[in-house]
C-alpha positions in Angstrom: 173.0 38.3 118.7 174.3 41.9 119.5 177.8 40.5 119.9 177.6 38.4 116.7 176.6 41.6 114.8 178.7 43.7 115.8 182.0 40.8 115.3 180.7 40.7 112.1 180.7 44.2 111.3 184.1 44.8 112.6 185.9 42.0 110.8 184.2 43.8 107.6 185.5 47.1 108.8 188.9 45.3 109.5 189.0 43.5 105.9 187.8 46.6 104.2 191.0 48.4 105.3 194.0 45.1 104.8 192.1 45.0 101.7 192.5 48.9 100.8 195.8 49.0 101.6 196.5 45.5 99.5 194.9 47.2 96.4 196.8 50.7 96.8 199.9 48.8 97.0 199.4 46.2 94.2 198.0 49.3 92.1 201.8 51.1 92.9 203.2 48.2 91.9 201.2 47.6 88.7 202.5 51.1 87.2 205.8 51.0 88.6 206.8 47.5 87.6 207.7 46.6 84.0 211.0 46.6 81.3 210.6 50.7 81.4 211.5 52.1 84.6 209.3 55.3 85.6 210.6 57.1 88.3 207.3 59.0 90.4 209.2 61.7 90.9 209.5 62.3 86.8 205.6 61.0 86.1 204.4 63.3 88.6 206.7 66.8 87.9 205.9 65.8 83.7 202.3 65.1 84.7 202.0 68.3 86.2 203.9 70.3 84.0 202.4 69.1 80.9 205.3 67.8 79.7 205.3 65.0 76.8 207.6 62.3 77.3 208.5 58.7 76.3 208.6 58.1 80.6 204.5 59.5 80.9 203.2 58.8 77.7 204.5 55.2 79.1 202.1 55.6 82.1 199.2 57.1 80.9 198.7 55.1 78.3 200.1 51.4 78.9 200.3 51.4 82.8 197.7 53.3 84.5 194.5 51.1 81.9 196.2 48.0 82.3 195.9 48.3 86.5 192.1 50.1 86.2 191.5 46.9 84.0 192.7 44.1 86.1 191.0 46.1 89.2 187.8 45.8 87.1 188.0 42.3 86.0 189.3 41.5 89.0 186.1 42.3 90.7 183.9 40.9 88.1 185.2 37.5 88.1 184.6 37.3 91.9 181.2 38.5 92.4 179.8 36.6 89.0 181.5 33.6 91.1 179.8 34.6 94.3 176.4 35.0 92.8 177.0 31.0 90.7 178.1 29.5 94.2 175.0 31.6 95.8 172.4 30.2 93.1 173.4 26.8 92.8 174.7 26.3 96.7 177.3 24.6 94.8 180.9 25.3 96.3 182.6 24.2 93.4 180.5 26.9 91.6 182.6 29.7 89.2 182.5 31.1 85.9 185.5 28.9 84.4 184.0 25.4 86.4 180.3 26.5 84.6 181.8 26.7 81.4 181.0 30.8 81.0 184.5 31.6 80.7 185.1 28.8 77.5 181.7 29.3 76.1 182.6 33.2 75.5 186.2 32.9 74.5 185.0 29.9 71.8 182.2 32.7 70.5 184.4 35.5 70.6 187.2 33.7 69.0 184.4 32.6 66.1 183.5 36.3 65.2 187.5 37.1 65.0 187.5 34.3 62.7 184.0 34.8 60.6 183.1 38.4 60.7 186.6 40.5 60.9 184.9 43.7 60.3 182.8 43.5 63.4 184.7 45.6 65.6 186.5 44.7 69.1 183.5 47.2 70.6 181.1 44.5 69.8 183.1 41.5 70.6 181.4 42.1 73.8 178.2 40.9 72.5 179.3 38.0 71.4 181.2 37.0 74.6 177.4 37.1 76.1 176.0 35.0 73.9 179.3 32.7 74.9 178.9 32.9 78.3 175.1 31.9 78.2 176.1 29.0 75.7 178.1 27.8 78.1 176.3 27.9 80.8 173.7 26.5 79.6 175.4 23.7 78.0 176.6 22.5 81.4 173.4 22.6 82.7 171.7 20.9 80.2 173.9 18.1 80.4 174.0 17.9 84.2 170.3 18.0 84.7 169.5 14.5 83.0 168.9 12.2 85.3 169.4 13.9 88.8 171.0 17.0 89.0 174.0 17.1 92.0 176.4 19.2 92.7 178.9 16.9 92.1 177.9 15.8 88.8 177.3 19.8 87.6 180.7 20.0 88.7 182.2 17.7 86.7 180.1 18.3 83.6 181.2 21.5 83.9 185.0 20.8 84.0 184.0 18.3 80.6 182.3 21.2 78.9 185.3 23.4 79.5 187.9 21.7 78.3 186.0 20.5 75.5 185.0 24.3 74.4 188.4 25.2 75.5 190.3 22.6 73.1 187.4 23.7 70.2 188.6 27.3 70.3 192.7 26.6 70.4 191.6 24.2 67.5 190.6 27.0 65.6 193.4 28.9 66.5 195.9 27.1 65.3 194.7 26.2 61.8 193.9 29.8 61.3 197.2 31.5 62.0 196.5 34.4 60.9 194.9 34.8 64.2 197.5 33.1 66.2 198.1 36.5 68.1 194.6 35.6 70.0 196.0 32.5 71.3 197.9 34.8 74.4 194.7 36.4 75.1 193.2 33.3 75.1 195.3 32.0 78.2 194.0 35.5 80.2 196.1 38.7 79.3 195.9 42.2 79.7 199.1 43.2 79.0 198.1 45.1 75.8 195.1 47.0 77.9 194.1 50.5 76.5 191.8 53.3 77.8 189.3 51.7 74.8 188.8 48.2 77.0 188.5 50.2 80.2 185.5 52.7 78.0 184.5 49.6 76.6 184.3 47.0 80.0 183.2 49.6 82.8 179.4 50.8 82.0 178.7 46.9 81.7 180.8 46.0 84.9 179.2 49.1 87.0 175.8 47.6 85.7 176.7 44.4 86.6 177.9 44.7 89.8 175.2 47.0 91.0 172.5 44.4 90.2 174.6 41.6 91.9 174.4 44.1 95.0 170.7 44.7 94.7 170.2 41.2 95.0 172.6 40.5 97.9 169.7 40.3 100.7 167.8 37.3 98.8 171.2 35.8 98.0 171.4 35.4 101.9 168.4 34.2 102.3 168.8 31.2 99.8 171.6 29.5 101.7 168.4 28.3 103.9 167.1 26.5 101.1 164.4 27.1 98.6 161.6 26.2 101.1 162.6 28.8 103.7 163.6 31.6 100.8 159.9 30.6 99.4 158.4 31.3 103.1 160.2 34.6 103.6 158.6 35.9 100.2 161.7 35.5 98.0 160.9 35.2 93.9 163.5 32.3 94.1 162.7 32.2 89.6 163.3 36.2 89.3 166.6 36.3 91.8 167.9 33.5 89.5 167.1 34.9 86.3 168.6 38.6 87.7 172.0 36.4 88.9 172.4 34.5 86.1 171.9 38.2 83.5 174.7 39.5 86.1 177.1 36.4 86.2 176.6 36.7 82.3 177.4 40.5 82.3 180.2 39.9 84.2 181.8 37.2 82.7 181.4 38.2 79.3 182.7 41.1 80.0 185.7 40.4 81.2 186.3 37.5 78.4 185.6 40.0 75.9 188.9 42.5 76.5 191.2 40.1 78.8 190.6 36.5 77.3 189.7 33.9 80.3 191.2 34.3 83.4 190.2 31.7 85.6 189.1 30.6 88.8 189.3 34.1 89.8 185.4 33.1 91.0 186.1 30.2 92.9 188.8 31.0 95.0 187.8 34.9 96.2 183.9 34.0 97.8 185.0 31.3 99.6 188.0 33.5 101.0 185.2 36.8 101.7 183.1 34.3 103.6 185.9 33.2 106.0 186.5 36.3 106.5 183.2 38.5 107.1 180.5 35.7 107.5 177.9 34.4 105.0 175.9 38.0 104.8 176.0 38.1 100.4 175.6 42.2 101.5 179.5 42.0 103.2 180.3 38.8 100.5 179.7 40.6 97.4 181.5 43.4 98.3 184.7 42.4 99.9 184.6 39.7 97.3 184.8 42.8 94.5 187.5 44.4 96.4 189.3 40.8 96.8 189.1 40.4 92.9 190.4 43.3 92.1 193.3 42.6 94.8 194.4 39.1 93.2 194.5 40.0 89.9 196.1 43.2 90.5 199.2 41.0 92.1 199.1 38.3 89.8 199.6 40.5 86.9 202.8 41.8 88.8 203.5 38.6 89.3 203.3 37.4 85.7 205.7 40.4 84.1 208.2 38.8 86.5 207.9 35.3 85.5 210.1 35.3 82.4 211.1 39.0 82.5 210.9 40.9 80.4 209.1 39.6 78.4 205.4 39.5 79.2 203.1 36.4 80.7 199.8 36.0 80.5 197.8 36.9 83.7 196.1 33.6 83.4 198.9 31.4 84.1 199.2 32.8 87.9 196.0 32.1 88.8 195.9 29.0 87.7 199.0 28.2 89.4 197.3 29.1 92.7 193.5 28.1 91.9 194.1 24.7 90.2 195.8 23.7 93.9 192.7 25.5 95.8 190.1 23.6 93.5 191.6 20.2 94.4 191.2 21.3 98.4 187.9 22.7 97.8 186.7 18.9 96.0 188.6 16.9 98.8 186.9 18.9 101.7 183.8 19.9 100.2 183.9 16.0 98.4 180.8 14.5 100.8 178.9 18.0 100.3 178.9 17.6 96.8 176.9 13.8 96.3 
């Protein structure tokens, strides 16, 4: 037991640092990378001098909140998929599978449409009440007649697509706000310091409740009857996930559109790598969000460069090919 504990605590010590160093340089990359080149050298002597310039105003205000942004949603998108696949012991489990994402882009997209004046500061609001729509759709639907994890799966893959093709409807016999239809497919290329004011106190609260509630989440992959036994409140650890996965998720719909399977792919990578302890998952989960995203939005000023690509694209080009894996492995699981 010694020997397993401390393994364990060194492979987290060991992905904490390959993880570090991945985020430090994807983060270098993020601000150096784009049609403008910025030289360091000139950022850091104008920086420090004061001076204005087309090269810093360049980084300050376009480079350095887009990489803080995809760092954030990043690591929201993992750990709301964490706590869904913790919850449900479903390994199919995320916030794009569990209709979340689609539920708050459809809602968000609806206010843009309906109420104009509201402000993108409250969009955020409304991408909650999407996310919980959503999610609750799917598991309305799933839960008649015998609820699997198989069948909430592919519910929730019906739901999407069907919320999803509601809110491109929308779009495109409303042109007027065809514009949304990039931010739609995941984007944070136009990321200002007002996303980052506007996505942070609701991603710090969000993430510190998923960590407060790491301990029970390990205790519930021994079942319900076990978690009961240990004196887990299995009702008010579910009700405190789902607030966070909707915090989360909305969120991060709210100022980058939805960026998918994010959620599914990262938890099952942090639990190959330190163990089935939610205390190590959620966390190198966060820092394994903010990693991917960080290098797929490098990745997607490159595809058709220079012109710009929506984050969205590259990780669904890598999780569509994961999710198949994950249903062909996991299929027997899942019944």
């Amino acid at each position: 037991m010694m020997t397993m504990r401390r393994t364990n605590k060194r492979s987290l010590v060991q992905t904490c640092i390959c993880l570090t160093v991945l985020l430090a340089i994807g983060l270098w990359l993020s601000l150096f990378t784009g049609v403008a080149a910025i030289p360091l050298q000139t950022v850091l002597k104008q920086w420090s001098l004061a001076e204005p310039s087309k090269e810093l105003l360049i980084f300050q205000t376009i480079r350095l909140p887009r990489a803080v942004l995809g760092a954030l949603i990043g690591a929201n998108l993992a750990v709301a998929g964490a706590l869904m696949q913790a919850i449900t012991r479903n390994p199919l489990a995320s916030p794009q599978v569990f209709g979340v994402n689609a539920g708050a882009s459809l809602v968000v997209v609806l206010a843009i449409l309906f109420l104009p004046s509201i402000g993108s500061a409250n969009l955020i609001y409304f991408a909650f009440a999407g996310a919980i729509l959503g999610g609750f759709t799917v598991l309305g639907f799933a839960s008649s007649r015998g609820m699997t994890n198989l069948k909430i799966a592919l519910v929730g893959m019906a739901v999407h697509l069907l919320l999803t093709s509601i809110t491109k409807g929308l779009i495109i016999y409303n042109e007027h706000i065809s514009d949304v239809m990039f931010w739609l497919s995941g984007s944070i290329s136009g990321a200002t310091w007002a996303d980052v004011r506007m996505i942070l106190p609701w991603s710090v609260l969000g993430l510190a409740l998923a960590a407060g509630l790491a301990g029970s989440l390990s205790v519930f992959r021994l079942g319900e009857e076990v978690a009961m036994g240990l004196g887990q409140k299995i009702v008010v650890v579910r009700l405190l996930a789902c607030a966070a996965i909707v915090i989360l998720g909305g969120a991060s719909v709210a100022v980058a559109g939805a960026v998918g399977f994010i959620g599914l792919m990262i938890p099952h990578i942090a639990r190959k790598l330190v163990g089935t302890d939610y205390r190590a998952v959620i966390f190198v989960s966060a820092w394994g969000g903010a990693v991917l995203v960080t290098y797929s939005d490098v990745v997607a000023r490159l595809i058709s460069f220079p012109f710009e690509s929506p984050v969205g694209i590259v990780t669904a080009l890598l999780g569509t090919p994961f999710f198949l894996y994950l249903a062909r492995k996991k299929g027997r699981e899942l019944v």
